[in-house]
MARPAFI-176001 format. One record per residue (C-alpha): x, y, z; residue in three letters. Coordinates in steps of 0.02 Angstrom, whole numbers, plus 50000, padded with zeros to 5 digits. Each point is the difference from the previous one (the first is absolute). Layout:
<nodes>
XYZALA
...
</nodes>
This chain:
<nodes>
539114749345974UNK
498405001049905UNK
500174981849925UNK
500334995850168UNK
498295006450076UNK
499164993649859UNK
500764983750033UNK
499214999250166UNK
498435005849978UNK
499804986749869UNK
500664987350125UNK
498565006650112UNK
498624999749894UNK
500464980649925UNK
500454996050207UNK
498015008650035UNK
499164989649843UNK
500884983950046UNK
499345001350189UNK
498335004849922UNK
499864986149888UNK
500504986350143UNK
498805008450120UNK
498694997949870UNK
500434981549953UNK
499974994650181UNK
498165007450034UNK
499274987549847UNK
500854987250060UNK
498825000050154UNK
498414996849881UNK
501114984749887UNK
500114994150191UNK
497985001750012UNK
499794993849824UNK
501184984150045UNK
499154997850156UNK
498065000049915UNK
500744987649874UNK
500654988150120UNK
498384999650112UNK
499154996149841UNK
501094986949929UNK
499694993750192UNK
498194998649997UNK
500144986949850UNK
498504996449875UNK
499254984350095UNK
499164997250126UNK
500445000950190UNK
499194984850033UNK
501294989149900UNK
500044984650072UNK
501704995650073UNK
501104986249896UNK
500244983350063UNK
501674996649966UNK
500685010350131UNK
500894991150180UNK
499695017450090UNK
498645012249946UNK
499065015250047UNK
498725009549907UNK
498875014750030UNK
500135017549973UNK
499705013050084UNK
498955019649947UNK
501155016249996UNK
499035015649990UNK
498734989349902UNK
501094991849883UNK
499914981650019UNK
501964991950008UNK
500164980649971UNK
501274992050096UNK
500834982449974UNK
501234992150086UNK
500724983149921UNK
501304988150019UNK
500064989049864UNK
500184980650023UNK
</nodes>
């Protein structure tokens, strides 16, 4: 009866640190999301210039860009001849 008891207050306590241990790992992954999300806005903005002059050996193009909360996004649309 004791081992019993024991048993399942073990089975508690490992059931109780599991939860707790999930609970924590899905609260960080909110700032990895952040993280991601600052990287790929950066990667966005590109080294150049925005005034890149559009290629000529597109059929179909568009270029511009266009300011998000004061960061500068170059856009490009091409279809290649």
């Amino acid at each position: 009866m004791k081992k019993k008891i024991l048993s399942g207050i073990f089975a508690l306590a490992l059931l109780g640190a599991t939860g707790y241990g999930v609970n924590q790992s899905l609260k960080s992954d909110a700032d990895l999301s952040d993280l991601a999300l600052m990287n790929v806005e950066a990667l966005a903005n590109g080294e150049g210039s925005p005034n890149v002059e559009c290629s000529t050996l597109c059929s179909d193009e568009w270029c511009g860009g266009i300011y998000i909360d004061g960061v500068y996004f170059y856009l490009h649309y091409c279809v290649f001849i």
